[in-house]
KELO-734992 format. One record per atom (N, C-alpha, C, O): chain; residue in three letters; atom name; residue number from 1; y, x, z. Coordinates in steps of 0.2 Angstrom, whole numbers, always signed. Layout:
! KELO-734992
REC  drenza  roke  marfi  vodo     py     px     pz
REC       A   Ala     CA   NUM      Y      X      Z
...
***
This chain:
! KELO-734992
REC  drenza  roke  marfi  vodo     py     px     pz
REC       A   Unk      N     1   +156    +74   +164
REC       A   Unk     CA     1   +153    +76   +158
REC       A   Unk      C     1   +151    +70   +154
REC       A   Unk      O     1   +147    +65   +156
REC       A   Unk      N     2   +153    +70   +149
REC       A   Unk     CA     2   +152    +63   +144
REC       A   Unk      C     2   +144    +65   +142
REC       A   Unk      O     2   +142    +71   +141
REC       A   Unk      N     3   +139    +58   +141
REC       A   Unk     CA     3   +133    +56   +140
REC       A   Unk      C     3   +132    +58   +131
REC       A   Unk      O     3   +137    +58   +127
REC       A   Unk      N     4   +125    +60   +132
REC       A   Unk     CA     4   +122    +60   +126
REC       A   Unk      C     4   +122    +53   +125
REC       A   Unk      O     4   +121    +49   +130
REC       A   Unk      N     5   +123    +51   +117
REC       A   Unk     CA     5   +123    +44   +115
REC       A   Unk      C     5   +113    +42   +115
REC       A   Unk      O     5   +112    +37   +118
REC       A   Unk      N     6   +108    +46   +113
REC       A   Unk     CA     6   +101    +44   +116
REC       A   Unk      C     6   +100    +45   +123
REC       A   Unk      O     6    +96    +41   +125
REC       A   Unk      N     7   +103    +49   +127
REC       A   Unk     CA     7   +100    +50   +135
REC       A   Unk      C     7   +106    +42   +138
REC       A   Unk      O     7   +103    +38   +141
REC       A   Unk      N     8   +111    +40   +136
REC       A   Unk     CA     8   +113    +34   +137
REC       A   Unk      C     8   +109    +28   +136
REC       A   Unk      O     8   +107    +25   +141
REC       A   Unk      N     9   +109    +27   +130
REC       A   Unk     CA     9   +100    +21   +127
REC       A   Unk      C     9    +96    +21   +130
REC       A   Unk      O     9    +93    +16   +131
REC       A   Unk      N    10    +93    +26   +133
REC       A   Unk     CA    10    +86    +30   +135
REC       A   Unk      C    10    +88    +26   +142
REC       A   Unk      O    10    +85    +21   +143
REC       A   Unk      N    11    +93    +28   +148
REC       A   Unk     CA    11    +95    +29   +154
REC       A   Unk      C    11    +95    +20   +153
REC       A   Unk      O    11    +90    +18   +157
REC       A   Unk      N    12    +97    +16   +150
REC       A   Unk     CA    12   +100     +9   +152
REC       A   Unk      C    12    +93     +4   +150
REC       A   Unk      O    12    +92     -1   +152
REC       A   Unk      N    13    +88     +7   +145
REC       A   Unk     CA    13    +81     +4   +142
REC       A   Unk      C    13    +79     +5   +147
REC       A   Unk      O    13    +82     +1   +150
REC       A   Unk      N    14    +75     +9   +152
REC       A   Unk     CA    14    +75    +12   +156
REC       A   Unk      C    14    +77     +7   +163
REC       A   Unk      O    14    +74     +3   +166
REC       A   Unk      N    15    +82     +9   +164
REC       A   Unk     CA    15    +84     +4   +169
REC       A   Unk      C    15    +83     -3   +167
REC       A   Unk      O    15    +78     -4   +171
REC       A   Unk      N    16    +84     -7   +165
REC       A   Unk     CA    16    +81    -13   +162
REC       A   Unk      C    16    +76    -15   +163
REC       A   Unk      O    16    +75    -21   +164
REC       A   Unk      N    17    +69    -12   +163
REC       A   Unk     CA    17    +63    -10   +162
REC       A   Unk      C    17    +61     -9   +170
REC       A   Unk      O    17    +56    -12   +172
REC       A   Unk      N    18    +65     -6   +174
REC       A   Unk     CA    18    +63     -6   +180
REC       A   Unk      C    18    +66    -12   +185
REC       A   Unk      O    18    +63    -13   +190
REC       A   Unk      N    19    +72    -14   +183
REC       A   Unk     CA    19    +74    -21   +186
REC       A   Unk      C    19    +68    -26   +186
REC       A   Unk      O    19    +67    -29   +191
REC       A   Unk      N    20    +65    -25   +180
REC       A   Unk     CA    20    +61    -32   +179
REC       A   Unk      C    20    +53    -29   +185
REC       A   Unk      O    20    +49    -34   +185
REC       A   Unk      N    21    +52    -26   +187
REC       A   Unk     CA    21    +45    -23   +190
REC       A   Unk      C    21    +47    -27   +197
REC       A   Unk      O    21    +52    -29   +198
REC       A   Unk      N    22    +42    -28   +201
REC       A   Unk     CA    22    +41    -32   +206
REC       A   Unk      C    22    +43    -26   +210
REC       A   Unk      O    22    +42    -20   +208
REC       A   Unk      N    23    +45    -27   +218
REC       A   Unk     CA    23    +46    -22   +223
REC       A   Unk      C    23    +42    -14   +225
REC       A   Unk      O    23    +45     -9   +226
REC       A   Unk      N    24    +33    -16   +224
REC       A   Unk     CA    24    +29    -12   +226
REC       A   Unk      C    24    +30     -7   +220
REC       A   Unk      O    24    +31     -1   +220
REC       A   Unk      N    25    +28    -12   +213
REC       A   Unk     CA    25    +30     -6   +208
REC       A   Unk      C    25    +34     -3   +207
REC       A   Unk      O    25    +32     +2   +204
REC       A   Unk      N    26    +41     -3   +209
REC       A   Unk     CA    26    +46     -1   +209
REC       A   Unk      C    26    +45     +5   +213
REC       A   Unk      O    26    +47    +10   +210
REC       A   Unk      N    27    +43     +5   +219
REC       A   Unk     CA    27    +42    +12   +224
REC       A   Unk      C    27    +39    +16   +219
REC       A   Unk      O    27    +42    +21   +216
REC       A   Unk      N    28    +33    +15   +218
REC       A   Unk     CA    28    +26    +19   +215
REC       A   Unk      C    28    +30    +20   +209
REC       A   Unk      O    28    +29    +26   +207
REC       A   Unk      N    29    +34    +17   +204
REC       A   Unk     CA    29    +39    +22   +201
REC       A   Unk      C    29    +43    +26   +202
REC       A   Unk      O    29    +43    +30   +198
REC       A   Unk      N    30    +47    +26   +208
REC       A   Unk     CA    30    +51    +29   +212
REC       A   Unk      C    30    +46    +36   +211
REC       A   Unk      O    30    +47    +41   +207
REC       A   Unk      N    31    +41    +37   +217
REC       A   Unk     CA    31    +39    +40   +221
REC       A   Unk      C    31    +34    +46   +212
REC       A   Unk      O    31    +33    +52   +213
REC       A   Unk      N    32    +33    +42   +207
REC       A   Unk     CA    32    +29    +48   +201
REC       A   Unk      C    32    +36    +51   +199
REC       A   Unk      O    32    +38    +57   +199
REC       A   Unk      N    33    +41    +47   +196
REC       A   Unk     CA    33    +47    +53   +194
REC       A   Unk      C    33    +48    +56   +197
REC       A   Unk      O    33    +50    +62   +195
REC       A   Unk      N    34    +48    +54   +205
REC       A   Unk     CA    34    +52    +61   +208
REC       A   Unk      C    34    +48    +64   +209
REC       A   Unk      O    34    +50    +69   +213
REC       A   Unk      N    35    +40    +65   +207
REC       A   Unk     CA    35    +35    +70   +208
REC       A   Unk      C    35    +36    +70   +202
REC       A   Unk      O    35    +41    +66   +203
REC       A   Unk      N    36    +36    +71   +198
REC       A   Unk     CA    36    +38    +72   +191
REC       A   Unk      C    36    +44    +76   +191
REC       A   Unk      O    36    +44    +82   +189
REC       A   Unk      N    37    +48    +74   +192
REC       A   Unk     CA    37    +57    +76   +192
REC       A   Unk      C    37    +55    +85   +196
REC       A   Unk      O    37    +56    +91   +193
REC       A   Unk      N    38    +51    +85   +201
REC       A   Unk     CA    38    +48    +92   +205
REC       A   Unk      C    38    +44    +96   +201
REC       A   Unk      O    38    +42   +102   +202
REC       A   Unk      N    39    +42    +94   +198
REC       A   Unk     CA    39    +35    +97   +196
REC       A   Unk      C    39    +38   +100   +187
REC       A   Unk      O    39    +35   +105   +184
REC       A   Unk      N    40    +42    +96   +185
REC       A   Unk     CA    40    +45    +98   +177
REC       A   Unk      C    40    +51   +101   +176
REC       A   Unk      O    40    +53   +104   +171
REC       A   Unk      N    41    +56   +100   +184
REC       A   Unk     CA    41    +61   +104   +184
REC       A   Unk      C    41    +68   +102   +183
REC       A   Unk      O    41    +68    +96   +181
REC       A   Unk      N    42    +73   +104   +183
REC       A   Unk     CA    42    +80    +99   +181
REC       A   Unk      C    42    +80    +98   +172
REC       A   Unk      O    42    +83    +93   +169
REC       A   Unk      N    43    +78   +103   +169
REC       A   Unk     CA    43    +77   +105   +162
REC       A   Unk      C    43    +73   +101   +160
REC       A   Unk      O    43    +70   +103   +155
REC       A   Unk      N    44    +71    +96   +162
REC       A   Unk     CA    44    +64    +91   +159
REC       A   Unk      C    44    +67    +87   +153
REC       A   Unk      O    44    +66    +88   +147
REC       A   Unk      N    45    +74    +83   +157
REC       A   Unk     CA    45    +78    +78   +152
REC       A   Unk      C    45    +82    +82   +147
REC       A   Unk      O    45    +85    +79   +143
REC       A   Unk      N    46    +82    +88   +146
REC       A   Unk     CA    46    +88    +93   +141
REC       A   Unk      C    46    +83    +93   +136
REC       A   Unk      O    46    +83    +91   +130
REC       A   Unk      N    47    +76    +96   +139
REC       A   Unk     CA    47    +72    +99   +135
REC       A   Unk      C    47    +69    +94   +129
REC       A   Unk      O    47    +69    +95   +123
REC       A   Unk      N    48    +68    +85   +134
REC       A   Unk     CA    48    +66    +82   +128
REC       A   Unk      C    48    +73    +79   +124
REC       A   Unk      O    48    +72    +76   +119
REC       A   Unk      N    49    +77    +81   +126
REC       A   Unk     CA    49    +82    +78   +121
REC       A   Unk      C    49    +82    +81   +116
REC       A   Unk      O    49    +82    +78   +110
REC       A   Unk      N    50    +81    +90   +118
REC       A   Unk     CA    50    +82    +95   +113
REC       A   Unk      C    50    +74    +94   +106
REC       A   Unk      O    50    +74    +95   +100
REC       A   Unk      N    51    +70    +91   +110
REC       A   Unk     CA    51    +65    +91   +106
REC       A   Unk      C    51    +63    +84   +100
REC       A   Unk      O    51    +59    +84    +95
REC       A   Unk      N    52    +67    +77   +102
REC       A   Unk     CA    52    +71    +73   +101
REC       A   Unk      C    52    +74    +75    +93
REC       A   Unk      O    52    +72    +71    +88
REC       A   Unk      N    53    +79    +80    +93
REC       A   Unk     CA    53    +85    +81    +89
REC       A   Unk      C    53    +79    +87    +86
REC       A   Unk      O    53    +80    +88    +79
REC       A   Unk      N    54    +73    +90    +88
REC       A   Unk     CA    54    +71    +94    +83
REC       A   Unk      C    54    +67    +89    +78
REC       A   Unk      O    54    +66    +89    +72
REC       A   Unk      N    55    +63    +86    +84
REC       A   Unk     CA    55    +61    +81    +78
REC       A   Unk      C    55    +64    +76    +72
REC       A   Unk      O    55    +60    +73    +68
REC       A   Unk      N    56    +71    +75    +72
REC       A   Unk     CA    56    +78    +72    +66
REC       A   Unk      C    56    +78    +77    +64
REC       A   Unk      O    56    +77    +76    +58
REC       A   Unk      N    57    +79    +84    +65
REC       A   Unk     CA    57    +81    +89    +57
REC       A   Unk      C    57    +74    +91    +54
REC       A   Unk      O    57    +73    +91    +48
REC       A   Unk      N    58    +69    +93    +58
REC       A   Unk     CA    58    +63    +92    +54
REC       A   Unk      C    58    +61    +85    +48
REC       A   Unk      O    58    +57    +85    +43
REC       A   Unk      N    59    +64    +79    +51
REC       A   Unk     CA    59    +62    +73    +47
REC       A   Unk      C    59    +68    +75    +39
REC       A   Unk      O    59    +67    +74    +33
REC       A   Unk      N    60    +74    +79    +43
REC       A   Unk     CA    60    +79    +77    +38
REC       A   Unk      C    60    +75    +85    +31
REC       A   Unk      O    60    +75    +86    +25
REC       A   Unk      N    61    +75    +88    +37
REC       A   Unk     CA    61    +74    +94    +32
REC       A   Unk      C    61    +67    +94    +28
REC       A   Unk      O    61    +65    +99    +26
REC       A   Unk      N    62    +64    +88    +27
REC       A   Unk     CA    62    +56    +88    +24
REC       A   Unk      C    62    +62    +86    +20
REC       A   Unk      O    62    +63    +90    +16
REC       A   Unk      N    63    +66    +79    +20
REC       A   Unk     CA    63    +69    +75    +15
REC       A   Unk      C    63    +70    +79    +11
REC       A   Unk      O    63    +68    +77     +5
REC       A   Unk      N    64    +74    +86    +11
REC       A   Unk     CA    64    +79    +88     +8
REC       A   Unk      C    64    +75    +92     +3
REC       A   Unk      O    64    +77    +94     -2
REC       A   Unk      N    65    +70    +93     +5
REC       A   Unk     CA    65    +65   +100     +3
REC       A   Unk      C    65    +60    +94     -2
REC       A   Unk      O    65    +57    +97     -6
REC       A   Unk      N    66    +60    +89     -1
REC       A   Unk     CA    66    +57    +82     -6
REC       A   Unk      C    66    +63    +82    -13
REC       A   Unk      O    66    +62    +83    -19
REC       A   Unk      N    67    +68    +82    -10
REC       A   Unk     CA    67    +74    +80    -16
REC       A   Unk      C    67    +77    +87    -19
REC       A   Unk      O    67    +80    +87    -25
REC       A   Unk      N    68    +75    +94    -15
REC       A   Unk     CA    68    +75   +100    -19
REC       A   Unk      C    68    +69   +100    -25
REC       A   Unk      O    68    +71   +101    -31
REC       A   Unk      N    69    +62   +100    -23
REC       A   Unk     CA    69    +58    +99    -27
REC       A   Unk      C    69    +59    +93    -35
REC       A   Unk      O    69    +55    +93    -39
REC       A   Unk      N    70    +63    +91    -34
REC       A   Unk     CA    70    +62    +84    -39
REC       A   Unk      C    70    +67    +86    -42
REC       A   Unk      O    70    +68    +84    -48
REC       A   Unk      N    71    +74    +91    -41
REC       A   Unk     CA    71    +80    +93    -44
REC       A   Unk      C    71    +79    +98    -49
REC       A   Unk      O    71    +82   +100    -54
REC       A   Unk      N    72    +72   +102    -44
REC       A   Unk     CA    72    +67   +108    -47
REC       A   Unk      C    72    +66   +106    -56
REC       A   Unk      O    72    +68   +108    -62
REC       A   Unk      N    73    +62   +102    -53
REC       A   Unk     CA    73    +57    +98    -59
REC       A   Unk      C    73    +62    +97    -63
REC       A   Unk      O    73    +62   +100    -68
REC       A   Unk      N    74    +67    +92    -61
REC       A   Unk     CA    74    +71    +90    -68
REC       A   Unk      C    74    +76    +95    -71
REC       A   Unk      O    74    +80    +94    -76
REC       A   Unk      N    75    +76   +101    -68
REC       A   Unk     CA    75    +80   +106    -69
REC       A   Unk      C    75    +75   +110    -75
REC       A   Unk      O    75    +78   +113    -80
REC       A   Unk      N    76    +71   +109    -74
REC       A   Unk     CA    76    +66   +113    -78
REC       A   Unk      C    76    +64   +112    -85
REC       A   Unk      O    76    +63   +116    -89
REC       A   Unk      N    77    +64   +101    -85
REC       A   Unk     CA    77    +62   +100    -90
REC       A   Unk      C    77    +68    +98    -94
REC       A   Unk      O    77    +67    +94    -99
REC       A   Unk      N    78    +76    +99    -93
REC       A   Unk     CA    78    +81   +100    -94
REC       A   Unk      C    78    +79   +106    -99
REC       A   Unk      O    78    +77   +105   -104
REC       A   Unk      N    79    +79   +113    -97
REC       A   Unk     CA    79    +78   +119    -96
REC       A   Unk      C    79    +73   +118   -105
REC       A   Unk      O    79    +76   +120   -110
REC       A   Unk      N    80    +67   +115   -104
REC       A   Unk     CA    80    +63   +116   -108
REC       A   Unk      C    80    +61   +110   -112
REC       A   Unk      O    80    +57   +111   -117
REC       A   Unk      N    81    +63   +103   -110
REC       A   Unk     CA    81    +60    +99   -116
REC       A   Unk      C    81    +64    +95   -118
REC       A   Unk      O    81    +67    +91   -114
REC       A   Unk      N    82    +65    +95   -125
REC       A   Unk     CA    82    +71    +94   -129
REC       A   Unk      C    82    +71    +86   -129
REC       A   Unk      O    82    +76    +82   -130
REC       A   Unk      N    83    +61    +83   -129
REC       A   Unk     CA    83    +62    +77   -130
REC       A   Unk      C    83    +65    +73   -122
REC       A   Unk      O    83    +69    +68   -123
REC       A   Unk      N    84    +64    +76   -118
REC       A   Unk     CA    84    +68    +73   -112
REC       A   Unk      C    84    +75    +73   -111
REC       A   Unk      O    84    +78    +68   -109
REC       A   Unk      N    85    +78    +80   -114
REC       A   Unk     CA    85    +87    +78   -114
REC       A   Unk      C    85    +88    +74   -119
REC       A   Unk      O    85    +94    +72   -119
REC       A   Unk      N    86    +84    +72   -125
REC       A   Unk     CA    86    +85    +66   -129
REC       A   Unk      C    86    +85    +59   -127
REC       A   Unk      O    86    +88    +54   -131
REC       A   Unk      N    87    +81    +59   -121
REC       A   Unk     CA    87    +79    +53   -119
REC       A   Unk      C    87    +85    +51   -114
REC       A   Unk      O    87    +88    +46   -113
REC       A   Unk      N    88    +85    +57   -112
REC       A   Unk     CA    88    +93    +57   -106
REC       A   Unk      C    88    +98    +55   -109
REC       A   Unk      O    88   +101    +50   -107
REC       A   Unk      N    89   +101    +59   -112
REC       A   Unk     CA    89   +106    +57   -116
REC       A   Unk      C    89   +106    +49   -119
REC       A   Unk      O    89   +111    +46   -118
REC       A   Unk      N    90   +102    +47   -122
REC       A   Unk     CA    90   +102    +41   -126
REC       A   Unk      C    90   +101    +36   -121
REC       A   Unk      O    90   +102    +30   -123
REC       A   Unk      N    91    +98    +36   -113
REC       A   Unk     CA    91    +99    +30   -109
REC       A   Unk      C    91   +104    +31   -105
REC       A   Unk      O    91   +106    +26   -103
REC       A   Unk      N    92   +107    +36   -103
REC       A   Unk     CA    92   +114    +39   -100
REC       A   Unk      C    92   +120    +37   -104
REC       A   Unk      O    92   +123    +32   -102
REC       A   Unk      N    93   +121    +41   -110
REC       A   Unk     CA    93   +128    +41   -113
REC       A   Unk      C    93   +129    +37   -119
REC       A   Unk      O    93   +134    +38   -123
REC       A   Unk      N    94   +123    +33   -122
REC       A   Unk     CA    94   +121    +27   -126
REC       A   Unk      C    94   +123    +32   -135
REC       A   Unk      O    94   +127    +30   -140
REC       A   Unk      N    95   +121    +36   -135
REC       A   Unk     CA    95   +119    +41   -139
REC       A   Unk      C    95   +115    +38   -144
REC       A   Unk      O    95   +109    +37   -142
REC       A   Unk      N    96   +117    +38   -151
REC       A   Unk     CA    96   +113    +34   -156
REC       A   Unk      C    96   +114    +39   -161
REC       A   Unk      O    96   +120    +42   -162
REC       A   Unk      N    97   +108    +42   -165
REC       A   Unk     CA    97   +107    +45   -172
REC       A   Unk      C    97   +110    +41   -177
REC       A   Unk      O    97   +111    +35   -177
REC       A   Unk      N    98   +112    +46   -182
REC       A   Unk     CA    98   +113    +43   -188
REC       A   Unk      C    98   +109    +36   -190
REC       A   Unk      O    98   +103    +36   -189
REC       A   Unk      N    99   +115    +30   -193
REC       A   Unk     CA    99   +112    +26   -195
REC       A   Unk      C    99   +108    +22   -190
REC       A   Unk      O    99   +104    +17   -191
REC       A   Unk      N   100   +109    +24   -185
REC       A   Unk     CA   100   +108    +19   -180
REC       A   Unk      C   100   +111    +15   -174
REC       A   Unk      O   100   +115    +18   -171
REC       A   Unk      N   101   +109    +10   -171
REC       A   Unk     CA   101   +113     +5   -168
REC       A   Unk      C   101   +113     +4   -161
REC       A   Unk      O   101   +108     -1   -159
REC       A   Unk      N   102   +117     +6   -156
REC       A   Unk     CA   102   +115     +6   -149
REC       A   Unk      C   102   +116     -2   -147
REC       A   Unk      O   102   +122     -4   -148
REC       A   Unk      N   103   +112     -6   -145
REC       A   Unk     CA   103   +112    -13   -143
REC       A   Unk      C   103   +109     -9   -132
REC       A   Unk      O   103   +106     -5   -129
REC       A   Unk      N   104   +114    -14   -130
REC       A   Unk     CA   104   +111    -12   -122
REC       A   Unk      C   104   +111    -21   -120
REC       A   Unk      O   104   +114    -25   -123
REC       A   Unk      N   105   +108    -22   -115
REC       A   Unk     CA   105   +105    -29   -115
REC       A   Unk      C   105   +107    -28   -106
REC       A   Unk      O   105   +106    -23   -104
REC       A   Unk      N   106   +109    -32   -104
REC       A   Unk     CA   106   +109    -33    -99
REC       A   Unk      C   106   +105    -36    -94
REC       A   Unk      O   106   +106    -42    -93
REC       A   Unk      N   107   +100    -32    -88
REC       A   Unk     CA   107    +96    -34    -86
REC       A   Unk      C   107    +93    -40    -82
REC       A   Unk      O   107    +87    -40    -80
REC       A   Unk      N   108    +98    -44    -80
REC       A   Unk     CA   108   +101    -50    -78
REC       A   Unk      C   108   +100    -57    -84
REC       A   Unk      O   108    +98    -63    -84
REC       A   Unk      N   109   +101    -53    -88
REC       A   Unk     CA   109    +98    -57    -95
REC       A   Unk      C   109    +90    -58    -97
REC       A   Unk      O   109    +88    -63   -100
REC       A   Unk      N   110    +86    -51    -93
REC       A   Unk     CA   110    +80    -52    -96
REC       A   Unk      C   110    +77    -56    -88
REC       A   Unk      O   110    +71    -58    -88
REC       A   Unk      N   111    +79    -57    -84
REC       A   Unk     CA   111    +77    -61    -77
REC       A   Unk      C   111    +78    -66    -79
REC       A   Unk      O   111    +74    -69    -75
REC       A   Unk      N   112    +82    -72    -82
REC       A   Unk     CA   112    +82    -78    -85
REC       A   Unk      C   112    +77    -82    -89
REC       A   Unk      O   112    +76    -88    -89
REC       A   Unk      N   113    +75    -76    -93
REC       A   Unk     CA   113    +68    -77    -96
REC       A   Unk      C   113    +62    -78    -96
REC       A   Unk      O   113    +59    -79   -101
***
């Protein structure tokens, strides 16, 4: 059965960490997991991996639900304010009114100064 790529990370940080403890400590680790391992069950490791990956789609799905809100907004004032699609339009697609003259300045230009 091929490893979870965290329960792999998790297994070798872990290991490493216990290489380094002196002999006595070593037992007295030994001896709490596997009253741990007993007392939590074989489902201990699935469960926190499971809770692991919930807490990634909760982090992702705040994200997304941040960047629905703000497509909301701009959707809206799209929708309703003419001075903003004017503004959009003229920093977007270099849109100039009658009798007047699009100059664009390059911002590498004004950091020189």
């Amino acid at each position: 059965m091929p490893r979870l790529p965290l329960v792999s990370s998790t297994v070798g940080r872990a290991r490493a960490a216990f290489n380094r403890l002196n002999e006595d400590v070593r037992l007295q680790v030994v001896i709490v997991v596997a009253v741990a391992a007993l007392a939590l069950g074989p489902g201990a490791v699935q469960q926190a991996v499971i809770a692991c990956k919930q807490r990634k789609m909760d982090h992702k799905l705040a994200a997304l639900q941040r960047s629905h809100e703000q497509l909301l907004h701009e959707h809206a004032q799209l929708l309703s304010n003419p001075t903003y699609v004017e503004g959009l339009m003229r920093s977007t697609f270099k849109v100039a009114k009658r009798d007047e003259f699009v100059v664009t300045i390059d911002p590498s230009d004004l950091n020189d100064r």
